[in-house]
N, C-alpha and C positions, 0 to 999 in steps of 0.2 A: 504494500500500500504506500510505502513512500515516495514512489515514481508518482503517487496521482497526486496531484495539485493542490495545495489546500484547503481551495476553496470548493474544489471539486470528492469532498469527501462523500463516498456511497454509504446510504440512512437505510438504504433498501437495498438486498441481493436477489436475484433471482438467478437459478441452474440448471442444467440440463443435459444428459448425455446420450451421444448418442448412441444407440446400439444395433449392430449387425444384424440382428434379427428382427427390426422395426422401421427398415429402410421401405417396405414396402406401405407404411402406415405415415401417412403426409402429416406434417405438424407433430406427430408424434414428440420431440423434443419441446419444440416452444409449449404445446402441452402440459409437457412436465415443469417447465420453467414458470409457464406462466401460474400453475399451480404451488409453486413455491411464494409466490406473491399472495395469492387468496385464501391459504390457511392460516396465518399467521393472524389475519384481519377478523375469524371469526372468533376469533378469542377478546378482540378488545370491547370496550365497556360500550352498549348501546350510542352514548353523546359522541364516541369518535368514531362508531360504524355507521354511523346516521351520517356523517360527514363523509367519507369512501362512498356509500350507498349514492349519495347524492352527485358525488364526484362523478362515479361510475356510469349513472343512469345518462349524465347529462354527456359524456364523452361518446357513450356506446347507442345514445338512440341515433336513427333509426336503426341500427345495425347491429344492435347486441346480442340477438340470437344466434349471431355466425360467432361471437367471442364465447358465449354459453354452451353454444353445441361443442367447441375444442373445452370449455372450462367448467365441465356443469358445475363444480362447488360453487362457482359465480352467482348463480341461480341463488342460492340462497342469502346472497347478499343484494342482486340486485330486483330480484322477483324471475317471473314468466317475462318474457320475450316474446314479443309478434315477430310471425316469420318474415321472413324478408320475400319481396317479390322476385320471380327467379328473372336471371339475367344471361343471355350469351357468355360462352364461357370466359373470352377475356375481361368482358365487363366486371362479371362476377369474384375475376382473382383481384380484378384491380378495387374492388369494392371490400374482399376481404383485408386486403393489407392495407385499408384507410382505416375498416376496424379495428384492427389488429394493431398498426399505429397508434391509436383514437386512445387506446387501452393503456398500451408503454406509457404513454404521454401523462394520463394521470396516474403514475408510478415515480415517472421520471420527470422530476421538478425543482426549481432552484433550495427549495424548502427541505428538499428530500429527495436529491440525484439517485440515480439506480444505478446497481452495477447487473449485467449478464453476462453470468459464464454459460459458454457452452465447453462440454469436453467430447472427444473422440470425434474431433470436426468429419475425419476420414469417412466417416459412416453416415454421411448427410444425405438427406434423401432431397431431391428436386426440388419438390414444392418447398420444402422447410429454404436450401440455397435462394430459390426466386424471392424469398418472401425476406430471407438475410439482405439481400444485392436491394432491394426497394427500400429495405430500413436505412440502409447505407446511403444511400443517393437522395430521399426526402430530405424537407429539412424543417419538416411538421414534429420531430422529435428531441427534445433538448434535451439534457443535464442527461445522456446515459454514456456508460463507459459501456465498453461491450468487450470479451475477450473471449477466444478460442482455441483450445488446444488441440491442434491438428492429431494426435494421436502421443502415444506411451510407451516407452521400451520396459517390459516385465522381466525379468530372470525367472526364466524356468528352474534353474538350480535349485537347491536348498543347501543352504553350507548348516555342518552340525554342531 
């Protein structure tokens, strides 16, 4: 943490890794990352969930139930979700990483920067890469640090 900035300290983490056998399941990581942001939130006192709650509602309408279908624990912070009207498929990806940003965004604030690890970059599947390379090039998204570690060297060995 001492390479990051001082002013750029992360109040929030969220992680994710990715794994060889879930390259076929799109989002799959962000998934789990974005799930490391939403459980921490249902534990806190009603006056500061009511505050997320409101956050959330107001970043994710109309589009919340594409963030809810990848995050159902959301659901219970933010309610039911109306579906979204369907859309030709490019429209539609390009509608999900406005939500999917819309989300980061009330995470990632001057108040409370976010950090995102992902690990085992190697094992990244399509959609999760399209939807990294969009986060990367907006510029709808502030105060997040973002790191990946492209993969791990293990020793098989055991020394006794």
């Amino acid at each position: 943490m001492s390479c990051i900035n001082a002013s750029f300290r992360p109040r929030l983490i969220c992680s994710g890794k990715f794994d060889q056998y879930k390259r076929d399941i799109p989002y799959a990581t962000v998934a789990q990352a974005f799930n490391s942001l939403i459980r921490p939130l249902l534990s806190k006192p009603e006056a500061e969930l009511s505050k997320w709650r409101d956050d959330l509602s107001r970043a994710l309408s109309p589009n919340g139930s594409l963030v809810v279908d990848l995050v159902p624990e959301l659901k219970l912070i933010v309610g039911d979700q109306p579906p979204v009207i369907a859309l030709p498929p490019q429209e539609a990806k390009t509608r999900a990483h406005l939500a999917f940003r819309q989300f980061i965004a009330v995470f990632a604030r001057p108040e409370h920067p976010l950090a995102l690890f992902l690990d085992d970059l190697h094992w990244l599947d399509a959609a999760t890469l399209d939807f990294l390379e969009d986060l990367l090039v907006q510029e709808d998204v502030e105060h997040l640090l973002w790191s990946a570690r492209i993969g791990t060297m293990r020793s098989t060995r055991r020394t006794r």
